[in-house]
C-alpha positions in Angstrom: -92.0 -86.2 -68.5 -88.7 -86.8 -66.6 -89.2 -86.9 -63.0 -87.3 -84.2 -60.6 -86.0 -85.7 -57.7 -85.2 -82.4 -55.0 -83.2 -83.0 -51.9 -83.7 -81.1 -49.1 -81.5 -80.5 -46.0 -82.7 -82.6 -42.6 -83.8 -80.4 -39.4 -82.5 -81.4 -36.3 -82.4 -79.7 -32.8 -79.6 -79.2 -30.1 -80.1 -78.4 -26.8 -77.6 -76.4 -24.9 -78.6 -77.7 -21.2 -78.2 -75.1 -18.2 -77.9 -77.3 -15.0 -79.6 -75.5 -11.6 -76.0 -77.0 -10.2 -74.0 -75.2 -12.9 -72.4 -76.4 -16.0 -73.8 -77.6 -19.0 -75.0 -81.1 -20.2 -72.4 -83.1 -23.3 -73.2 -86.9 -24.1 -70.4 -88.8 -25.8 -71.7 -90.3 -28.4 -72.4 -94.5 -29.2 -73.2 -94.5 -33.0 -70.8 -92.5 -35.8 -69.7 -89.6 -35.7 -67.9 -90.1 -32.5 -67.1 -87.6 -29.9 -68.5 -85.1 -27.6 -72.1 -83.5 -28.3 -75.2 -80.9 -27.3 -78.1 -83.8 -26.3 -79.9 -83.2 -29.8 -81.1 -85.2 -33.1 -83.4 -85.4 -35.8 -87.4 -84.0 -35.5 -90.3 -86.4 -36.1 -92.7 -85.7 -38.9 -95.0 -84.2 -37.4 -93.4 -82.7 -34.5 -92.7 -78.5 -33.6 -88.9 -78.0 -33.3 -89.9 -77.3 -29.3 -91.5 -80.8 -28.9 -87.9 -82.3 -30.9 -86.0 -80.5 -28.1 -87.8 -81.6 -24.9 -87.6 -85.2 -26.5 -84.4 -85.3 -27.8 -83.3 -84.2 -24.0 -84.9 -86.7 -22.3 -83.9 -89.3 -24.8 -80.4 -88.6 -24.6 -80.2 -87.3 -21.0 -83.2 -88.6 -18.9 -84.0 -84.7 -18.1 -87.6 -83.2 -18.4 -85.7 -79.7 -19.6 -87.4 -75.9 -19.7 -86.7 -74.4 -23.0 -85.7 -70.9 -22.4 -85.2 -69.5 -25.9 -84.1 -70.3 -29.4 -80.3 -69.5 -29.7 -79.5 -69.6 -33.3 -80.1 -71.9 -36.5 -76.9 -73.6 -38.1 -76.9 -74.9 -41.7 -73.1 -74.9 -43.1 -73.7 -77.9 -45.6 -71.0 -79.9 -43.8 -72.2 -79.4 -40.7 -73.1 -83.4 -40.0 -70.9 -85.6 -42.4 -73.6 -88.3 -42.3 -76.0 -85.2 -44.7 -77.3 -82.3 -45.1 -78.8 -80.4 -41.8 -79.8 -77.7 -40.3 -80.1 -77.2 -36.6 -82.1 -75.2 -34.6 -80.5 -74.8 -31.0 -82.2 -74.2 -27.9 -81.2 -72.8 -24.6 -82.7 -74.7 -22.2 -82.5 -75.3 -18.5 -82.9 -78.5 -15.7 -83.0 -79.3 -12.4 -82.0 -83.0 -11.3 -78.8 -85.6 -11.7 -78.4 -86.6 -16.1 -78.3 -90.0 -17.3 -76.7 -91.3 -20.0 -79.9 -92.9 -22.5 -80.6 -93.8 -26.2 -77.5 -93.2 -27.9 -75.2 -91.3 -25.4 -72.5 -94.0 -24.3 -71.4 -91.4 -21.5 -72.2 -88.1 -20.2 -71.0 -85.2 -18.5 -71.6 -82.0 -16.9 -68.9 -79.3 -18.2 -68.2 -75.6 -18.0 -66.6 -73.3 -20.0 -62.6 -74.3 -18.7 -63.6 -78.1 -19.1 -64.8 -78.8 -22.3 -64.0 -82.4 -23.7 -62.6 -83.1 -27.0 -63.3 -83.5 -29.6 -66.9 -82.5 -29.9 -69.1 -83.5 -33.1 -70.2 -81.6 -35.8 -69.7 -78.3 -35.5 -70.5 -78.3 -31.3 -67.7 -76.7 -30.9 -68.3 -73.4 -32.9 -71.9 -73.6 -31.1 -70.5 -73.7 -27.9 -67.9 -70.7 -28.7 -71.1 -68.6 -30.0 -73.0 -69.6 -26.7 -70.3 -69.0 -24.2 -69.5 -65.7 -25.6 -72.9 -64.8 -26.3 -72.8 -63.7 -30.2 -76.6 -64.2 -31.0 
């Protein structure tokens, strides 16, 4: 019997951060795809989407974060151009100064008038839906 061979889309987790200062929290990004990012990546086997977040944020930005709420789930197909993904983003807030970790070359605090560019994957349409609040 022939053997079927199903692919499956990757989960992943971003993190919109909410600074007690104001702004929000973008890493630039060391490894491919360049460019400006939410803190974020790929969940463990074996770990809740929550537990990804809280990781993923300290990773990338050295902040213990409070997740506020889910925001919305993304899954256009060429979302990531490495694969497949879907991403669950999180609304999230911190207290304290970021630092740049793991695989964030640089980071920044921005608002809304600021933004860098470009911004990865499809940050950007995630950031539009965030700032003008359309889930």
């Amino acid at each position: 019997m022939p053997s079927t061979n199903y692919r499956n889309p990757v989960p992943t987790v971003d993190i919109i951060i909410e600074l007690d200062s104001g702004g929000i929290v973008l890493i630039e990004r060391k490894n491919p795809p360049p460019g400006w990012a939410l803190p974020g990546g790929f969940v463990d086997y074996g770990e809740s989407l929550e537990e990804a977040a809280r990781r993923e944020a300290r990773e990338e930005t050295s902040l213990e974060v409070d997740l506020v709420r889910q925001f919305h789930t993304y899954s256009r197909p060429d979302r990531d151009p490495r694969r497949h993904t879907i991403s669950t983003v999180f609304i999230a807030r911190a207290a304290g100064r970021p630092r740049a970790a793991d695989d964030a070359a640089a980071l920044g605090v921005f608002s809304r008038e600021d933004l860098p560019s470009p911004l990865a994957f499809d940050h950007g349409q995630i950031l539009d839906d965030y700032f003008n609040q359309k889930y």
